[in-house]
C-alpha positions in Angstrom: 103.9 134.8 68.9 103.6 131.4 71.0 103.1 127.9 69.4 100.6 125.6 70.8 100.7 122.0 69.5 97.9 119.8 71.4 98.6 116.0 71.0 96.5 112.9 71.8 96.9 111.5 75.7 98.1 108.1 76.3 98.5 106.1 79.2 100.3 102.7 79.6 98.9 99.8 79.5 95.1 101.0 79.0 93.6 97.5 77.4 89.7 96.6 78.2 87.1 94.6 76.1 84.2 96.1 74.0 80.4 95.4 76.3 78.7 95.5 72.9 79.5 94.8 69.3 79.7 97.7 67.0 78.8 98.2 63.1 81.2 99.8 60.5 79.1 103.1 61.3 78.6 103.3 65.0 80.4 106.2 66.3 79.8 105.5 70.4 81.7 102.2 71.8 81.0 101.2 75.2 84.0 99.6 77.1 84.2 97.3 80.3 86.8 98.4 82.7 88.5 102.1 81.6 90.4 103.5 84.2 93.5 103.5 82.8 92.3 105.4 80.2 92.8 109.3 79.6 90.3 112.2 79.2 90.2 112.7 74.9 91.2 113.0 72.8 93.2 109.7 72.3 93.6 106.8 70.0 92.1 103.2 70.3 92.7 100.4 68.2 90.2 97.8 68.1 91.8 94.8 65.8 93.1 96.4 62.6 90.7 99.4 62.9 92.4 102.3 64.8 89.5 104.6 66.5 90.1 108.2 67.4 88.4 109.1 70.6 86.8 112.5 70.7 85.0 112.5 74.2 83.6 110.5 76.9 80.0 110.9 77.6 80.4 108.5 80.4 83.2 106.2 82.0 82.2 103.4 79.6 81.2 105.5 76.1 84.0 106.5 74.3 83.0 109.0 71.4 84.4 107.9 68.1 85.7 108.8 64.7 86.0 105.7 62.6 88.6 104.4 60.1 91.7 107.0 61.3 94.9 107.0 60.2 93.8 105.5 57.0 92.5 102.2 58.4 89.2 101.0 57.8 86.2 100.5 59.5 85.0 97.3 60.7 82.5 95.1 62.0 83.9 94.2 65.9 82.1 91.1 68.3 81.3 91.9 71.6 83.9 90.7 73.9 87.6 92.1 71.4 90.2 94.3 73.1 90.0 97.9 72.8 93.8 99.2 73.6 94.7 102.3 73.7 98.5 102.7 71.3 100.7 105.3 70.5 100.1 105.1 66.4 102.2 106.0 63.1 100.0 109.1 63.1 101.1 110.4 66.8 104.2 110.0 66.3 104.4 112.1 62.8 102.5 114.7 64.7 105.4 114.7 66.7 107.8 114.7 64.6 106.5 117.5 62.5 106.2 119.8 65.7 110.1 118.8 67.0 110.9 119.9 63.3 108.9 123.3 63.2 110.0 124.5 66.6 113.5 123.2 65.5 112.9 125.7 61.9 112.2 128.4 63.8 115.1 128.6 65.9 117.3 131.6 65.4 120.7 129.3 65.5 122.1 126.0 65.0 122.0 123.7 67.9 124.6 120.6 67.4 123.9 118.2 70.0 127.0 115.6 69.9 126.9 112.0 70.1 129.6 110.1 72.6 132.4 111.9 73.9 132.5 114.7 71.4 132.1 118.3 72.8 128.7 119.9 72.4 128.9 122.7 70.4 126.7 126.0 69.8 126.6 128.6 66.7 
């Protein structure tokens, strides 16, 4: 049986501006420059708000799910930064699959620290 875990896609330094303000509701947020960022899904964090990015329509509309990662949504001004970050929640996600597939091993893996000899039961 094979485990697939998807994560989000980042990409360094992926930072723009927003072209238009957005309510608390709107769920489409249209970007200046975005090449640096990925194809979704992916997260964005727009001042405290962090934005989960489901598709892009176009280069410029990113898709959106508001208030993730238990933030909340916000008014934002034309004109803020829209960055893409890795987030608390990516890395859990992470974390929890490194500790499944680690669960499911069939043997202990010891994996030493310095000069001590690696060891496996």
């Amino acid at each position: 049986m094979a485990v697939v875990t998807t994560f989000d896609k980042v990409s360094n330094n992926a930072v723009t501006t927003l072209l238009d303000g957005i309510t608390d509701s709107e769920l489409t947020v249209t970007v200046g420059s975005d090449t640096l960022f990925p194809a979704a899904p992916f997260f964005i964090s727009i001042q405290d708000e962090i934005l989960s990015v489901i598709d892009r329509p176009s280069n410029d509309i990113f898709t959106v799910t508001r208030a993730a990662q238990s933030t909340s949504a916000a008014v934002h001004a034309l004109g803020v930064a829209v960055e893409l970050r890795v987030t608390a929640g990516s890395v859990t996600a992470i974390h929890t699959a490194i500790n499944t597939a680690e669960n499911k091993l069939p043997y202990e893996i010891y994996i030493p620290f310095g000069d001590e000899p690696a060891a496996v039961q």
